[in-house]
C-alpha positions in Angstrom: 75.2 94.3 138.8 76.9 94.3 135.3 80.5 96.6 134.4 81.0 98.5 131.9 83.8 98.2 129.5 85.7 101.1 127.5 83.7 102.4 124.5 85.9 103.7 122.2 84.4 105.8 118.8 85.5 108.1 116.0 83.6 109.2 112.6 83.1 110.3 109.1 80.6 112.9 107.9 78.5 109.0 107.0 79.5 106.6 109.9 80.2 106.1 113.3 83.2 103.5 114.2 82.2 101.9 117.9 85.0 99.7 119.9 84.4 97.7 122.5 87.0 96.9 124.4 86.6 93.4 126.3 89.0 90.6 125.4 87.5 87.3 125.8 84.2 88.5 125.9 81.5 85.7 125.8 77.8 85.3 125.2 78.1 88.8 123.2 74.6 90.4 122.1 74.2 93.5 119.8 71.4 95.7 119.4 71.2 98.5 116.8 67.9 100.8 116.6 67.1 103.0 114.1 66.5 105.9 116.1 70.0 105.2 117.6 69.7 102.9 120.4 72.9 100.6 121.0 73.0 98.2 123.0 75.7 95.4 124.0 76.3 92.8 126.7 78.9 90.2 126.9 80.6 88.0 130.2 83.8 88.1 131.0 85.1 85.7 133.2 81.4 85.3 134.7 81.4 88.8 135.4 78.7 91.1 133.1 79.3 93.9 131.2 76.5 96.1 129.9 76.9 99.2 127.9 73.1 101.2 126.6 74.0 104.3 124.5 71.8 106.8 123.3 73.4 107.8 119.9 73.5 111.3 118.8 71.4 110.6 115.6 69.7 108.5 114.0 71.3 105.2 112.2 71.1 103.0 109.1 70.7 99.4 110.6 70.7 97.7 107.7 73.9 98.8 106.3 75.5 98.6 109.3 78.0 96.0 110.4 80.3 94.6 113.2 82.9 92.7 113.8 83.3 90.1 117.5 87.0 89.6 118.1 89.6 87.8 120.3 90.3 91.6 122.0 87.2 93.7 121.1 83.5 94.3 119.4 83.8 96.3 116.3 81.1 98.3 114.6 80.5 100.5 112.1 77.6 102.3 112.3 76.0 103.7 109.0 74.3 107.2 109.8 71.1 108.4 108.6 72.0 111.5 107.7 75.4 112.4 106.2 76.6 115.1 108.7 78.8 115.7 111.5 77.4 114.7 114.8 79.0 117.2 118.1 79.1 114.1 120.0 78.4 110.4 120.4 75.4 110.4 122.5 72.3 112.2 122.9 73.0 113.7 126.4 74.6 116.8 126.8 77.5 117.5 129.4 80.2 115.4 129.9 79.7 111.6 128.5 80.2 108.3 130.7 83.6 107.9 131.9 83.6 104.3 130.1 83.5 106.2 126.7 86.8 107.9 125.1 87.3 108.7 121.6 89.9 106.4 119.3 92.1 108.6 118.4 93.8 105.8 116.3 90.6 106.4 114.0 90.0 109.7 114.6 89.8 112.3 111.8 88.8 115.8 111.8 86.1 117.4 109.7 88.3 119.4 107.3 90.6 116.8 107.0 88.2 113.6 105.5 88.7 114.1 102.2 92.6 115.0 102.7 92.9 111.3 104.0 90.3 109.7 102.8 88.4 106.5 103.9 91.1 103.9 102.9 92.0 102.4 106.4 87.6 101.8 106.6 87.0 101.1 103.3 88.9 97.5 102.4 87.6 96.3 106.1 86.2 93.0 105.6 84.8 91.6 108.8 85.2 88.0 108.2 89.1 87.5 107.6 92.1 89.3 108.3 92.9 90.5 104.8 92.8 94.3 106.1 95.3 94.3 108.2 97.4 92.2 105.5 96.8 95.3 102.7 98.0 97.8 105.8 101.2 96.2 106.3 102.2 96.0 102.7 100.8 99.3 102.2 103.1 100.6 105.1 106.0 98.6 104.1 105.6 100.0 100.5 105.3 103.8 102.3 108.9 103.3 104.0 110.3 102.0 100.5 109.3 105.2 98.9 110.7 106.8 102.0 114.0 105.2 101.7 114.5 105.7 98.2 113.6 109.1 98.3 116.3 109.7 101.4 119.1 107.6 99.3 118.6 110.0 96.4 118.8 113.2 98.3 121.7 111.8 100.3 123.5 111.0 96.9 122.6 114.6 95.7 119.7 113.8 93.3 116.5 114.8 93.8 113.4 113.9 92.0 111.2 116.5 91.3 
């Protein structure tokens, strides 16, 4: 009998970001339909995992990627059709236990365009550049930060 590891998802009004969380995972397959049908299974330590999810919606397949990590499975899942989806999967009540919602990715409906897609869009799936551009994008946030608290403390402000 196969586990099930933690599924982890946010969106946009156009994709659907899917985490799996399994570090170490081996022998990992992926399966993406078009009428929303994902499917993954990996071994951990000889032990299966198996996760099948009815999406909400249907999915672009083809412009859709993933990424297979040391810690965890990655994918960004292109929807069909831009809109909002209520939830992640196709059942109602309350989803799997195995499924939680990244709330490190998270972003609310009214609130896309405030923040726009900048963490998603410079992901590239085959190095580590990404998380190199967010850590000189934060270090260059707490520079601003600092010079703007140096001038209020020295009674200038910039306006």
């Amino acid at each position: 009998m196969s586990r099930h590891p933690v599924v982890k998802w946010a969106q946009r009004s156009d994709q659907v970001y899917i985490t799996v969380e399994l570090p170490d995972a081996k022998n990992v397959k992926l399966m993406l339909e078009p009428e929303g049908r994902f499917i993954f299974s990996a071994t951990k330590d000889d032990v299966p995992y198996q996760v099948e999810i009815d999406l909400f919606d249907k999915v672009n397949v083809k412009e859709s990627k993933y990424s297979i990590g040391v810690r965890n499975i990655a994918y960004v899942i292109k929807k069909e059709e831009k809109k909002w989806w209520s939830r992640l999967i196709k059942q109602e009540g309350k989803p799997p236990v195995f499924i939680k919602v990244d709330w490190d990715k998270w972003v609310d409906e009214e609130d896309e365009n405030e923040k726009g897609r900048s963490d998603f869009d410079d992901m590239d799936f085959s190095t580590t550049k990404s998380k190199k551009k967010k850590k000189r994008k934060k270090q260059s946030l707490v520079n601003q930060l600092l010079r703007k608290l140096k001038l209020e403390c020295l009674g200038k402000s910039r306006s």
